[in-house]
C-alpha positions as CSV (number, residue, x, y, z in Angstrom):
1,X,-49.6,8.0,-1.1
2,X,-48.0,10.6,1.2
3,X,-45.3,7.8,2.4
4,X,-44.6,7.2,-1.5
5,X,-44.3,11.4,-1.6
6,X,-41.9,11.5,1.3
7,X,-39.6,8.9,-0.1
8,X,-39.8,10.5,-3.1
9,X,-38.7,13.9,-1.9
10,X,-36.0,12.1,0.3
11,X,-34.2,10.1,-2.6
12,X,-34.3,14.1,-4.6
13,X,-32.8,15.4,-1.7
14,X,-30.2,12.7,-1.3
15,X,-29.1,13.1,-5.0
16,X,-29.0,16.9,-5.4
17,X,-26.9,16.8,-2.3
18,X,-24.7,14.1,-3.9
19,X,-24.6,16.6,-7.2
20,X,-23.3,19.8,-4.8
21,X,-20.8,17.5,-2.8
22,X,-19.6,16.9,-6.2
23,X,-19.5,20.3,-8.6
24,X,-15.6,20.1,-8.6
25,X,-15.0,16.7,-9.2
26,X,-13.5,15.9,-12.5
27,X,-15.4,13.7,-15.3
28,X,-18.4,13.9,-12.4
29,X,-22.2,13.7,-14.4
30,X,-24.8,15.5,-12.3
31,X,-27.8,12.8,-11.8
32,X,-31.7,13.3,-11.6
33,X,-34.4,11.2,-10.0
34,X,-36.8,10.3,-12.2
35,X,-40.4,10.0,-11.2
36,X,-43.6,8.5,-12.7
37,X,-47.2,7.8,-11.0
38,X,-47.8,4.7,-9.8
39,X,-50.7,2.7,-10.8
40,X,-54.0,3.8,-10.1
41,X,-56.3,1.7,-8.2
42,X,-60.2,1.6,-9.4
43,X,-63.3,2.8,-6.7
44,X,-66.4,3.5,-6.8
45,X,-66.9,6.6,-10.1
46,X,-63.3,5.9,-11.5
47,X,-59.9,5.0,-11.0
48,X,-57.7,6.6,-7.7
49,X,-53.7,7.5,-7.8
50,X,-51.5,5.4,-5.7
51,X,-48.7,7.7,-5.0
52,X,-45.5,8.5,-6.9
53,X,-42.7,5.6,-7.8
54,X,-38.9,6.3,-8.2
55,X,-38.5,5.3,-12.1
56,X,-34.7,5.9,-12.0
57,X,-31.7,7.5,-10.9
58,X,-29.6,8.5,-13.4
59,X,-26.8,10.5,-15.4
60,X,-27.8,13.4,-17.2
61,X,-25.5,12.7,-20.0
62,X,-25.6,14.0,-23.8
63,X,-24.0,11.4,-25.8
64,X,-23.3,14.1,-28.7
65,X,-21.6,16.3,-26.4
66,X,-19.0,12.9,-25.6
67,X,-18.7,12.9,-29.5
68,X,-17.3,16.3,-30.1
69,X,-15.1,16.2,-27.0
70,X,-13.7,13.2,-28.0
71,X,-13.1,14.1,-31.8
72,X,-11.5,17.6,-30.6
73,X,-9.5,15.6,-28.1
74,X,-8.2,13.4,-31.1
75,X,-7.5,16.3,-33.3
76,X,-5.4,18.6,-30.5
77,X,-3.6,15.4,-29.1
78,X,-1.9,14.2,-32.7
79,X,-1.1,18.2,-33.4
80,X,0.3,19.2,-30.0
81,X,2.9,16.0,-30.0
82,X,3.8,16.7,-33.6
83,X,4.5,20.4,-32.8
84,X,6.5,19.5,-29.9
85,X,8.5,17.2,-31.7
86,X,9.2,19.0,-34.3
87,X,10.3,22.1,-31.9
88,X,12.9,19.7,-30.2
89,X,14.0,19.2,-34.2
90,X,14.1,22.9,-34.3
91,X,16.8,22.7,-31.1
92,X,18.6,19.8,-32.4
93,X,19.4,21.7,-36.1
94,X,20.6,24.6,-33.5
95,X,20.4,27.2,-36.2
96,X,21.9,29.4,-37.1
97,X,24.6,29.8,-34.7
98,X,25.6,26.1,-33.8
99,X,24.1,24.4,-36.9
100,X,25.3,23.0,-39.5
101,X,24.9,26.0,-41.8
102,X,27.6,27.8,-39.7
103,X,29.9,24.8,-40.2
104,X,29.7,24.8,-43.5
105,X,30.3,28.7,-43.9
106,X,33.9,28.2,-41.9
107,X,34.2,25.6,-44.5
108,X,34.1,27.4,-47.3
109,X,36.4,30.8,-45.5
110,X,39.0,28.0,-44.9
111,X,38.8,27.2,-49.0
112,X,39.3,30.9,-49.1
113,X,42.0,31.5,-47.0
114,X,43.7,28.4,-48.9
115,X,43.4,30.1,-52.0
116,X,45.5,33.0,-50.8
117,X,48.2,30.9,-49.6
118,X,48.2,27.7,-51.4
119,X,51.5,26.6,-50.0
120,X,50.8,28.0,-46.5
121,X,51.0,24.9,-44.1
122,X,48.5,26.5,-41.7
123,X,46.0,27.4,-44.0
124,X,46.5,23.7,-45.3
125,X,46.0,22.3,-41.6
126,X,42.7,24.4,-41.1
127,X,40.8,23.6,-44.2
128,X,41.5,19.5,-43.1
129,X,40.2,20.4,-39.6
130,X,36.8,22.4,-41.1
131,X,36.4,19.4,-43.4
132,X,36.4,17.1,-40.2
133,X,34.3,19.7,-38.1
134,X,31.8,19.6,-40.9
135,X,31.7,16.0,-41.1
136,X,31.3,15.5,-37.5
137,X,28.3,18.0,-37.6
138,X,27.0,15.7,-40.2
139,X,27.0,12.8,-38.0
140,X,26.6,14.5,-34.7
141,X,23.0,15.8,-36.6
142,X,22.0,12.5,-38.4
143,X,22.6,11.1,-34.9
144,X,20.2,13.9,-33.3
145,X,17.4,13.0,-35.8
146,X,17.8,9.3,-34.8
147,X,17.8,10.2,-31.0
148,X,14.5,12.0,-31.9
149,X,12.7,9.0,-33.9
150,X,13.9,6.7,-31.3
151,X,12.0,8.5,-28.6
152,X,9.2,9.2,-30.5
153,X,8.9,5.4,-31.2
154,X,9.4,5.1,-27.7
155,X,6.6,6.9,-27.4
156,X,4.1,5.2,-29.3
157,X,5.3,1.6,-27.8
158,X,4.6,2.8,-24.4
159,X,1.4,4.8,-25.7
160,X,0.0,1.2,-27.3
161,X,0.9,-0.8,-23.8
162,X,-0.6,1.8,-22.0
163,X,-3.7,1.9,-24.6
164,X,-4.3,-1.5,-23.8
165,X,-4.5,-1.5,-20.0
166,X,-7.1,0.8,-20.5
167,X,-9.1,-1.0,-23.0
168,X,-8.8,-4.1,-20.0
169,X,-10.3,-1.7,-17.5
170,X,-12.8,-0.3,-19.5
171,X,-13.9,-4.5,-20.2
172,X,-13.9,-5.1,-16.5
173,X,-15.9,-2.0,-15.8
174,X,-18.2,-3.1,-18.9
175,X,-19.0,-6.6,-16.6
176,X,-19.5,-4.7,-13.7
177,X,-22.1,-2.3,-14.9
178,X,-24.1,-4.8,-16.5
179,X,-24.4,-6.8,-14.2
180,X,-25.7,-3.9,-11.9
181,X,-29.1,-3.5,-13.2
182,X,-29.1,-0.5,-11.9
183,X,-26.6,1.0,-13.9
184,X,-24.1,2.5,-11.5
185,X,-23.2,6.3,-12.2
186,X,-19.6,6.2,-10.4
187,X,-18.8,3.8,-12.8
188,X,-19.9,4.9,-15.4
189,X,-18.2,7.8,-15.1
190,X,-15.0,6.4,-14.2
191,X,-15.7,4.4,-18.2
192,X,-15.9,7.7,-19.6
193,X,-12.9,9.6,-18.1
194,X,-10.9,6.4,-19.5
195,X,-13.1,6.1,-22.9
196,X,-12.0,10.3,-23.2
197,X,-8.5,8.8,-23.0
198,X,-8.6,6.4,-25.6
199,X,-9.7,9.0,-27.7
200,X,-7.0,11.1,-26.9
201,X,-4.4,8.6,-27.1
202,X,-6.0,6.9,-30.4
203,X,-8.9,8.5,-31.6
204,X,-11.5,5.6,-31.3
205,X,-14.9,5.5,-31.3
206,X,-17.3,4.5,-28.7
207,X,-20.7,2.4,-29.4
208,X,-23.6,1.8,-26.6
209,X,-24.7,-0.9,-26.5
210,X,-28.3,-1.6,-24.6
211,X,-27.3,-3.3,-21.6
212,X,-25.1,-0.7,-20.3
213,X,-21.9,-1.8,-21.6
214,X,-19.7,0.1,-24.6
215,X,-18.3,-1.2,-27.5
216,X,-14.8,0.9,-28.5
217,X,-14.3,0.5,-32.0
218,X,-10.9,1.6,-34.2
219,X,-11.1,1.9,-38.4
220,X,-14.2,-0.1,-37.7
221,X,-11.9,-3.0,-35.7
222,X,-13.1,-3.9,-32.1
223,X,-11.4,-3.5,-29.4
224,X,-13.6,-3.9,-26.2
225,X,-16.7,-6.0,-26.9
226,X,-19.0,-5.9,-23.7
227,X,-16.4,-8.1,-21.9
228,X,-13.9,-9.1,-24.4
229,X,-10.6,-7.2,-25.0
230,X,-8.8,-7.4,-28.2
231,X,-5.4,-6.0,-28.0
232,X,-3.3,-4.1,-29.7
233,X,0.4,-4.6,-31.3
234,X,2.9,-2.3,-32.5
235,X,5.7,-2.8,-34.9
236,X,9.4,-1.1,-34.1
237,X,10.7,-1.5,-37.4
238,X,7.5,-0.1,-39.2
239,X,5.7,1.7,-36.3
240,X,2.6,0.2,-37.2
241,X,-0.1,-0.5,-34.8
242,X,-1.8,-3.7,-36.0
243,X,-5.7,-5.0,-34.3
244,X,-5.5,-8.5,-32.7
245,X,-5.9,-10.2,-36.6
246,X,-2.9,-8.4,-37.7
247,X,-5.2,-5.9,-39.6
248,X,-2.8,-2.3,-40.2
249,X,-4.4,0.7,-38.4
250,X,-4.7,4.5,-38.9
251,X,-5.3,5.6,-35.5
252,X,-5.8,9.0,-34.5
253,X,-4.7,11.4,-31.3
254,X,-1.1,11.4,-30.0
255,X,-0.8,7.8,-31.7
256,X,-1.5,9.6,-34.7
257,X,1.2,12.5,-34.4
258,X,3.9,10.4,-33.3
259,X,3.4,8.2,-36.6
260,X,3.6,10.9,-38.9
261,X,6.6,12.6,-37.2
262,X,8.1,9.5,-37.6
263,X,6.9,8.1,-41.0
264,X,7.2,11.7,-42.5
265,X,8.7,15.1,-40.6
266,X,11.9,13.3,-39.5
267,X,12.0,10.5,-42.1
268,X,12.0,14.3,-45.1
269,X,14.4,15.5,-42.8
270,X,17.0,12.7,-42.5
271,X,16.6,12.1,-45.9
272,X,17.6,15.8,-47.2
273,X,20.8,15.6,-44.9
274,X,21.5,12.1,-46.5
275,X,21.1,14.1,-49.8
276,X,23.2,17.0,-48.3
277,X,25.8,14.7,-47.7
278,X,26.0,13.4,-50.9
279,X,26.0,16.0,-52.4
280,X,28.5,17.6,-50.3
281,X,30.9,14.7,-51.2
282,X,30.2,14.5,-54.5
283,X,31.1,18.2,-55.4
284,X,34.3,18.3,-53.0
285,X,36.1,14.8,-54.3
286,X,35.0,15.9,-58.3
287,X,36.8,19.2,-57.7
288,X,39.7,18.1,-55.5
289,X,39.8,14.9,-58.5
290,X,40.5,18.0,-60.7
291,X,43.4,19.6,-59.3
292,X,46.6,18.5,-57.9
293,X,49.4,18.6,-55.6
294,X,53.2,17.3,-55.2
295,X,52.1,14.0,-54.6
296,X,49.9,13.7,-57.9
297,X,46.1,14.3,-58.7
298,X,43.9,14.9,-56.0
299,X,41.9,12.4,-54.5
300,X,38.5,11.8,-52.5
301,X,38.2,14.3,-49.9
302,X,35.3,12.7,-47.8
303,X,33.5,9.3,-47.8
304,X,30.2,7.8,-46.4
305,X,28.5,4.1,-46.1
306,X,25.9,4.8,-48.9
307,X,23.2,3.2,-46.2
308,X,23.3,5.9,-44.0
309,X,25.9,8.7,-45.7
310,X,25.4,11.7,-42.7
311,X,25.9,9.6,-39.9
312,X,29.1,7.8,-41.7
313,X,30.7,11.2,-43.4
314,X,34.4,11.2,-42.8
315,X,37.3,12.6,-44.0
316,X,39.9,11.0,-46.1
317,X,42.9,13.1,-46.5
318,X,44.9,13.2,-43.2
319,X,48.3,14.7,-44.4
320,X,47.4,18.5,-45.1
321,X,50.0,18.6,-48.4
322,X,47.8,15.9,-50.2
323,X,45.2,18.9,-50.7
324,X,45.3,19.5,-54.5
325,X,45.0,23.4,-54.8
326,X,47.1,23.5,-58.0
327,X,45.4,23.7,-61.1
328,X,48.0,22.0,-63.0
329,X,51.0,19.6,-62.4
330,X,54.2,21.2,-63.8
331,X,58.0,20.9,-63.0
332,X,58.7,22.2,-61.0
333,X,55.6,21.8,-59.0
334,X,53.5,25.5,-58.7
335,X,53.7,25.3,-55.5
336,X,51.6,28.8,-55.4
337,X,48.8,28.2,-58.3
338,X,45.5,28.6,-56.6
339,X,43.6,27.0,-59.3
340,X,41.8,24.5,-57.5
341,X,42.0,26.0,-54.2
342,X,39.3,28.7,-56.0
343,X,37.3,26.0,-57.6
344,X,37.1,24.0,-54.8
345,X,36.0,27.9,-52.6
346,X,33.4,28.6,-55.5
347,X,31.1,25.7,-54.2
348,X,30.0,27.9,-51.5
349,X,27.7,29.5,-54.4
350,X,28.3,27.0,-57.4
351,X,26.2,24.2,-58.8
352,X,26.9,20.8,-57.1
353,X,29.3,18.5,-59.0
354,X,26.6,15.7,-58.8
355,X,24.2,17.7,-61.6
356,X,21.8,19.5,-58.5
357,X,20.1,22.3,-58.8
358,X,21.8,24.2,-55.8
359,X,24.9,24.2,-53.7
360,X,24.9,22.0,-50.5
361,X,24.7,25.6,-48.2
362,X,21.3,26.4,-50.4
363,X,19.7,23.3,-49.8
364,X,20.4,22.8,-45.8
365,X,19.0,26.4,-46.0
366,X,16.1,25.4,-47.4
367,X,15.9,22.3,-44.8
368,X,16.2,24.3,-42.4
369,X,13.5,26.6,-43.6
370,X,10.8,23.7,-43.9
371,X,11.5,22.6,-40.5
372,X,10.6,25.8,-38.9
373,X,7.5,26.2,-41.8
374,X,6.1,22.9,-40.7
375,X,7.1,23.7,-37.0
376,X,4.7,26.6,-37.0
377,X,1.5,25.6,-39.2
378,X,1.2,22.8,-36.9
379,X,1.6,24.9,-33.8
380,X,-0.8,27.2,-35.1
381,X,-2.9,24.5,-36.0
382,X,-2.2,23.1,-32.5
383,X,-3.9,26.7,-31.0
384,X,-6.8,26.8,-33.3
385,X,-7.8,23.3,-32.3
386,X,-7.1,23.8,-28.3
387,X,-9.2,26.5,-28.6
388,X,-12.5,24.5,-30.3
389,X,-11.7,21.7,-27.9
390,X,-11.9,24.3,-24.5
391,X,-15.6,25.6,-26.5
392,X,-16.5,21.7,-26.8
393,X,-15.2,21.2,-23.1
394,X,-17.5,24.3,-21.7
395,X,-20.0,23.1,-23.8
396,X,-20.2,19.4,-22.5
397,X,-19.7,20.6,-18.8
398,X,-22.9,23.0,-19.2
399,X,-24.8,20.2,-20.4
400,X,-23.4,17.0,-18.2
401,X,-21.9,18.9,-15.2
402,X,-23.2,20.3,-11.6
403,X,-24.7,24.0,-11.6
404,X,-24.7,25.3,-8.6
405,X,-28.0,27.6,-9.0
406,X,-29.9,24.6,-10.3
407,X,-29.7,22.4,-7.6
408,X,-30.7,25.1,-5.5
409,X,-33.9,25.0,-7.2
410,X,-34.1,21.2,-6.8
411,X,-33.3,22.0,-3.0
412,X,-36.2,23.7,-2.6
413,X,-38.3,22.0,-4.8
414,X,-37.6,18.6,-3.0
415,X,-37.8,20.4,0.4
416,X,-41.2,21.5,-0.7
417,X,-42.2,18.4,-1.6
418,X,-40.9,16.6,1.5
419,X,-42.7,19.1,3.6
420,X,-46.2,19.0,2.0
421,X,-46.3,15.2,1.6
422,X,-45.6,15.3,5.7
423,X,-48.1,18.0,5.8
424,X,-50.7,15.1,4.3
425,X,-49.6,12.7,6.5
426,X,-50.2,14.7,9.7
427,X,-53.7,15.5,8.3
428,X,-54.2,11.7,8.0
429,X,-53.6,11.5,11.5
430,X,-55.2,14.3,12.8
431,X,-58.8,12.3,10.5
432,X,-57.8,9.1,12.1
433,X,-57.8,10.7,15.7
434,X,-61.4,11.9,15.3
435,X,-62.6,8.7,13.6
436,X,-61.0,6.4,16.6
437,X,-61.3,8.2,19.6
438,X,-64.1,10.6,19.0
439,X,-66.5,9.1,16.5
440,X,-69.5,7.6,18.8
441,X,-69.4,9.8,22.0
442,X,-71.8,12.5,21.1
443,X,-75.2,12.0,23.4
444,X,-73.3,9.8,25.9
């Protein structure tokens, strides 16, 4: 019973030792020996202990803590790559000094200037050169937006690869630890750092199952099963992520974030500077269609692929006389009648010829303005969550990780122990001394 105390006391020591060596090791569970009495043994008036029997050795884990980490880890991961995306779209609109905004007010002085000197060849040459600055901005920021969705896709194909290594690890380390009865802790914990970055990367969900293995679950789709991996796809041309049956998924965390940068913030965005664009084009060729100059009735100032109008906006007129700034076409020509010239400078504030509600400068404006909205709801959004998931983090460490003061106490606890269970062994000696070499010499 004694020898059973001793080994006992050892094992406690050799674990609480393990548990210091590692308080600064990250994802590291502190572990506890488990005891129980062995089985008592009947004599003579009732039934006698046997000792003390190591039940187990294992993790001090709360599975609800894993939950919340995990959930937070989800939530912060999808709002911290959206926010960061959507600050590089804040650099790419460069506003308002290098955007398009500015571009478009040079475009409108140059109508201005026009309209003082109609017949003025240099004020002709510097409204064609605006109109080609201001279509190059067009493309130069369509192209931007597509630069940005590319990488983010990038993103989320590497994310998915990546996504499924890890779900062939966490199999392998599934068959390992069942197959070890006795449940390894390293490897266990080495599951769990990689399980936390599934959840980070996708949001999934983990299920224990009672051998010791994990089942890691998406929208209710497998992925690991014990031993069994089932893989994800993703789609370029509809940045879908699809389970192994071809099923459509909603995943969470930075998968998450990157889809709805992609399916929404930049997909709004190039789709208000293809409207832009239009409308842009529509108001400039129906007033320059209105006016005239020595060669006849103006014509189309700009044009654009209607499949992708930003990134294909160029300018028509390349001889700066064919500018119609005359209101009317007499003989001799009025070479000086600003007409159109002040028509075509009133779209700064106007209407847009194509029936909108606002002029093309209004609506980038308000582009512009919904960028850096969304830009900072979700970085605030982004703080708010870091700061529940660093509470949920503290929290799990206090409840799964190494304190230092506490295993002092099991130091001395198991050092107790050790020494009092040698204590009762040297008082078994010391009876067995007197009952071998002492017992029968009295009277000799």
């Amino acid at each position: 019973m004694a020898l059973s105390a001793v080994r006992a006391a050892q094992l406690g020591l050799q674990t609480t030792s393990n548990n210091v060596a590692n308080a600064q090791t990250p994802g590291y569970t502190r572990q506890r020996v488990a005891l129980r009495s062995s089985f008592s043994r009947p004599e003579l008036g009732g039934l006698v202990g046997t000792g003390v029997t190591v039940a187990d050795i294992g993790r001090v884990r709360d599975q609800m803590a894993d939950v919340r980490v995990r959930n937070g880890s989800s939530t912060l991961a999808a709002l911290e790559v959206r926010a960061e995306l959507l600050g590089f779209t804040e650099v790419a609109l460069d506003e308002p000094e290098g955007g398009l905004s500015a571009e478009l007010s040079v475009l409108w002085d140059s109508f201005d200037a026009l309209s003082l000197s109609p017949s003025d060849p240099a004020a002709r040459s510097a409204v064609l050169g605006t109109l080609e600055g201001t279509a190059t901005k067009f493309r130069d920021l369509a192209n931007r937006f597509n630069e940005l969705e590319d990488i983010a896709g990038d993103t989320l194909s590497s994310l998915v690869s990546t996504a499924n290594d890890i779900l062939a690890d966490v199999a392998a380390l599934n068959e390992s630890i069942v197959a070890n009865a006795g449940r390894p802790s390293d490897l266990m914990d080495q599951r769990d750092r990689l399980l936390d970055e599934l959840s980070s990367m996708l949001g999934t969900n983990v299920i224990q199952s009672d051998n010791g293995g994990v089942r890691v679950t998406l929208n209710g789709i497998s992925l690991v099963a014990d031993t069994e991996v089932l893989p994800l796809s993703f789609d370029a041309n509809t940045s879908a992520i699809t389970s192994q049956g071809g099923i459509a998924l909603d995943p969470g965390g930075e998968a998450k974030g990157l889809q709805q940068y992609m399916l929404t913030d930049i997909a709004g965005f190039q789709t208000a500077l293809d409207d832009m664009a239009i409308d842009l084009t529509t108001a400039l060729n129906a007033t320059h269609a209105g006016g005239f100059s020595q060669s006849g009735p103006g014509g189309d100032l700009l044009t654009y692929d209607p499949t992708d109008p930003a990134r294909t906006l160029s300018v028509v007129i390349t001889d700066p006389a064919d500018l119609a700034t005359a209101g009317s076409n007499g003989t001799p020509f009025p070479v000086n009648d600003p007409t159109n010239a002040n028509a075509l400078a009133a779209l700064r504030t106007s209407l847009s010829a194509s029936g909108g509600t606002e002029s093309p400068a209004s609506a980038f404006r308000q582009t512009v303005t919904r960028v850096a909205q969304q830009s900072g709801a979700i970085r605030a959004s982004a703080e708010n969550a870091d700061r529940l998931q660093t509470a949920a983090l503290d929290d799990r460490e206090s409840r799964n990780g190494v304190s230092l003061d506490e295993e002092m106490l099991y130091l001395m606890e198991y050092q107790r122990m050790f020494e009092a269970a040698s204590r009762v062994i040297t008082a078994i000696d010391q009876a067995l001394d007197v009952l071998i070499n002492r017992t029968g010499l009295v009277g000799r």
